[in-house]
Structures are given as structure tokens and as C-alpha cells.
C-alpha positions in Angstrom: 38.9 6.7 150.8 38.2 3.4 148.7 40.6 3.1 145.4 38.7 1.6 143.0 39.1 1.0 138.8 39.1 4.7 138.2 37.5 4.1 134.5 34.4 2.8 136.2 33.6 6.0 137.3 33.6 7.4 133.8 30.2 7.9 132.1 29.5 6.4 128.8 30.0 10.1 127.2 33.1 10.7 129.4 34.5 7.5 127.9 33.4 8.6 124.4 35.4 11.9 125.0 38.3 10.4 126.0 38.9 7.3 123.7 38.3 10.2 121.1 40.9 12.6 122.6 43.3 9.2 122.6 42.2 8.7 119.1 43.2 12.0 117.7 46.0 12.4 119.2 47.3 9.2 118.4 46.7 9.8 114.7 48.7 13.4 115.0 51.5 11.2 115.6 51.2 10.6 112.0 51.9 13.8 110.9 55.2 14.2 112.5 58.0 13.5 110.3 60.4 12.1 113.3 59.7 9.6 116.0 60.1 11.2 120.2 59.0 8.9 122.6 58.0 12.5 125.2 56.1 13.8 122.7 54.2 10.8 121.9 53.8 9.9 125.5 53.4 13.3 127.4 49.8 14.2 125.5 48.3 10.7 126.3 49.6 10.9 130.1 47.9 14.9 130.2 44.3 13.7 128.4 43.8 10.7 131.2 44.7 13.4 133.6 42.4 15.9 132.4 39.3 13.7 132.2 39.9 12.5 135.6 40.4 16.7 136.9 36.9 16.7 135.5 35.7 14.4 137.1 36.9 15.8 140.4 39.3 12.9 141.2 42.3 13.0 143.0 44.2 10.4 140.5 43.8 13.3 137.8 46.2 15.3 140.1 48.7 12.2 140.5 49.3 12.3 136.8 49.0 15.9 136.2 52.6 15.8 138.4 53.8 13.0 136.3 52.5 14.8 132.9 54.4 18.1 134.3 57.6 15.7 134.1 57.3 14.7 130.6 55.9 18.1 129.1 59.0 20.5 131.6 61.6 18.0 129.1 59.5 18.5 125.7 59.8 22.4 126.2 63.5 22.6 127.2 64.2 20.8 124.0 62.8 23.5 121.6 63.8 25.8 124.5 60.6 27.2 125.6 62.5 27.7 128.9 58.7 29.8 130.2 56.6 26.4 130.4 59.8 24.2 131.4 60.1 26.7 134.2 56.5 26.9 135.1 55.6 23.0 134.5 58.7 22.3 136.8 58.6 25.4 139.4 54.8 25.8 139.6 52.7 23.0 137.9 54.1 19.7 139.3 54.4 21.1 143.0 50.9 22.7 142.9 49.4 19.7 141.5 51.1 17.6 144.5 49.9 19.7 147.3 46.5 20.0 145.1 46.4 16.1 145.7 46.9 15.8 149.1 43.8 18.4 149.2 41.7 17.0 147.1 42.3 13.5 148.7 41.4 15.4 152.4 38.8 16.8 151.1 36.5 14.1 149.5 32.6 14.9 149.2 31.6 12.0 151.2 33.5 10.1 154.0 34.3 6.8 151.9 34.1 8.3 148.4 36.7 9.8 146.0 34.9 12.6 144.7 36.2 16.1 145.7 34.1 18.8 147.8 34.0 21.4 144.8 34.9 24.4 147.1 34.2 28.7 146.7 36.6 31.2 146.6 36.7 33.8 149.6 37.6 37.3 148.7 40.5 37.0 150.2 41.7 33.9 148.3 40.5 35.9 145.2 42.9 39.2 146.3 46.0 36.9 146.9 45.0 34.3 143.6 46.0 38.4 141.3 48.4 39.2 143.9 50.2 36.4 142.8 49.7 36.2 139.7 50.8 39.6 139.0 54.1 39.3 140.8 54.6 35.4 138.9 54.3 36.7 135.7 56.4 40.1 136.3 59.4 38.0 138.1 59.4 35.5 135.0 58.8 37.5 132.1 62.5 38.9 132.8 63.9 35.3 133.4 62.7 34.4 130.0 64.0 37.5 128.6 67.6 36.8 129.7 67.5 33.4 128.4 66.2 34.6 125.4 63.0 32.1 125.1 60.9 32.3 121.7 58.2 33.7 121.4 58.5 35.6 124.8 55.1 37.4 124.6 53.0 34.2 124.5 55.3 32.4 127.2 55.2 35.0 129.8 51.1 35.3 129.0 51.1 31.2 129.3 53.0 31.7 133.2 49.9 34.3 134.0 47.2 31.4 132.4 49.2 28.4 134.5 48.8 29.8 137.7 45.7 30.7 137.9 44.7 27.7 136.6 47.2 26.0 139.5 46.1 28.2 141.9 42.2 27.6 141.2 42.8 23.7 141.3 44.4 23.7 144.7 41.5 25.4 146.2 39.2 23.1 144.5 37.1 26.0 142.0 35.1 25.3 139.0 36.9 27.7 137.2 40.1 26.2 137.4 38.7 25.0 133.7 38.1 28.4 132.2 41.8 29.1 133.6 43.5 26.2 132.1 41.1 26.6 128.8 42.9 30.0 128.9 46.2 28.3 128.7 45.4 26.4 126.3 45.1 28.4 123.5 48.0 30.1 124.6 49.9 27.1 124.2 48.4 26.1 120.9 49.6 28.9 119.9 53.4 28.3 121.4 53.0 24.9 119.8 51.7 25.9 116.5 55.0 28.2 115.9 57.1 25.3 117.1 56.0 22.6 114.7 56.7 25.3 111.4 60.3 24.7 113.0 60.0 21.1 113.5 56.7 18.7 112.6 57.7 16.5 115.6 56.2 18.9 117.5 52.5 18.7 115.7 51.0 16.2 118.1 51.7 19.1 120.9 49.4 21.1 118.5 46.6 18.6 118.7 47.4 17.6 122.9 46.2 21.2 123.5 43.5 21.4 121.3 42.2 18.0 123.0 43.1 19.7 126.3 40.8 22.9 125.4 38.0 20.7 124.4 38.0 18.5 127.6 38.8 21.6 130.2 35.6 23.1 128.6 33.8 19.7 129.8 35.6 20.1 132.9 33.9 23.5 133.4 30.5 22.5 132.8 31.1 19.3 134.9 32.3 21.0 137.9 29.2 23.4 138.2 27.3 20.1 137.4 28.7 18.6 140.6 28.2 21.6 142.5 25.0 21.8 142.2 24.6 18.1 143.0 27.0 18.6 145.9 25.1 22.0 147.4 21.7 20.5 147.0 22.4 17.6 149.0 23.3 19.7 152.0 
């Protein structure tokens, strides 16, 4: 597989979308009374990752791991101990097997592009098996450590799987998943900042996020088409 300048494969409106997701977030920074170098860094690392996830390339999946990092530390600081746990415990090591797949698992021999793949029944049985017994098994971990707002975390650990789950086996609806978690998280996020304003460019990050995991929907069954009619 050639590495090449991974902005070149952007398209003029991709680049729009994501010099505007910078953009906004950036200028939430402004909003935040205090200064935190992991929130101001953590929502610019996840929106290159995202418009790269949509574009079905493996370097979106490199910093989805690193954006895991940064966003596990953010969360154990205002102790929302649910996404700490699932960022660190599910996210990050998902996202690392996810791009070892993805990089095996290219469209064309040469090319960077992922094979957008469908779900077998059975992968569809195990993706709720899972997902069931994840969000059981955590809800009462969060429980004993007494994490806010324990309702919307435990439904976030449900939203984050099968968004992780989805992306590892390379499914266009990984986006509707992870547009799930989303607002779920701006949610989380919004109840944060009333504590603290340092958390308001959180707020914005996953309002950007819903907005380009929407693109990444309709990009995905954009590519599959293009994929399956060049069989």
C-alpha cells in the first residue's frame, strides 16, 4: 500500500467540512473560561480522524487510537469513569486491530482505500450479543464508582461498541452507530460544562463529530456503490 499526503485525497467539499469543523471548534475554545491543553487538543486530533474514517482510510484509525488517549484523560478528570473505561478498554484497542484490517483489506492492490464490507448474520447475532453483555457488565462498574450521570454513560458504552464493532468489520453503518454516540455524548458534555466552561469545546467536538459521521454515512454507501459496481 502507497502512503501518500493523506489531504490530497480529500475533495474540495471534504476539505470545506473539515477546515470548518477546525474552525468551530477552535473558536469554542473561546468560550471556556480556563485554558487545558487535552481539551483543546483531543477535539482537533478526533475531527482529522473522523474525516479520514469517512473517507475509508486506514490513517483515520491510527489517530482514532491516539484520540482515545487524549479523550480516556479528559473524562477521568470530570470523572466520567463510563467513557474513560470504554475509550481506554474498548475504543483504542478496537481501533488498532480495526487498522491492521482496514490496512489488509484495501479496495485495490496498491491503493489505500478500504473494501467497504457486509455484515453476515452471524456477525450481526454476536455484534447484540456483545453489546448486550458490554453494557450490562459496565453499567454496574460505573455504578460502584459512582460516575455522573450513570444513565447516559452506560447508554454511551452500548453506542461505542457498536460503533467499534461496525468499524472493525468495515460497515457503513459504523456512522449511524457513532452518530448515535454522539448525541449521547453531547449530552454527557453539555451537563459537564454547567459544572465547568472548560469543558464547552467538548460540547462543540461532538456536535462537529455528529455532523461529519453523518457525511461519513452517506460517503460509505457512496463508495460501496462505486466499489460493487466495479466488480
Amino acid at each position: 500500500m502507497n502512503f501518500k499526503n493523506p489531504f490530497k485525497l480529500l475533495s474540495k467539499f471534504e476539505l470545506f467540512l473539515y477546515i470548518f469543523s477546525m474552525l468551530s471548534i477552535a473558536l469554542s475554545f473561546l468560550a471556556a473560561e480556563n485554558f487545558d491543553p487535552f481539551v483543546t487538543t483531543a477535539p482537533l486530533i478526533g475531527t482529522t480522524a473522523l474525516i479520514f474514517v469517512a473517507k475509508g482510510e486506514p490513517i483515520g484509525q491510527i489517530l482514532t487510537v491516539i484520540f482515545s488517549l487524549f479523550y480516556a484523560f479528559i473524562s477521568f478528570s470530570f470523572r466520567y469513569y463510563g467513557e474513560m473505561i470504554t475509550y481506554l478498554g474498548m475504543t483504542a484497542p478496537i481501533a488498532v486491530m480495526a487498522s491492521v484490517r482496514w490496512i489488509k483489506n484495501p479496495y485495490e492492490k496498491g491503493k489505500s482505500e478500504v473494501k467497504v464490507n457486509k455484515l453476515s448474520a452471524k456477525n450481526i447475532f454476536i455484534m447484540w450479543i456483545l453489546t448486550i453483555l458490554s453494557t450490562v457488565f459496565f453499567h454496574y462498574i460505573l455504578k460502584y464508582f459512582n460516575t455522573p450521570n450513570l444513565f447516559f454513560s452506560t447508554v454511551s458504552i452500548s453506542t461505542s461498541f457498536l460503533a467499534s464493532y461496525l468499524t472493525l468489520f468495515r460497515s457503513p453503518f459504523y456512522a449511524v452507530a457513532y452518530a448515535a454516540n454522539d448525541i449521547v455524548l453531547i449530552i454527557l458534555w453539555i451537563l459537564a460544562s454547567l459544572s465547568d466552561t472548560v469543558y464547552v469545546p467538548m460540547v462543540v467536538c461532538f456536535i462537529i463529530f455528529l455532523l461529519n459521521d453523518s457525511y461519513g454515512f452517506f460517503n460509505w454507501k457512496r463508495i460501496k456503490s462505486r466499489q460493487n459496481a466495479n466488480l
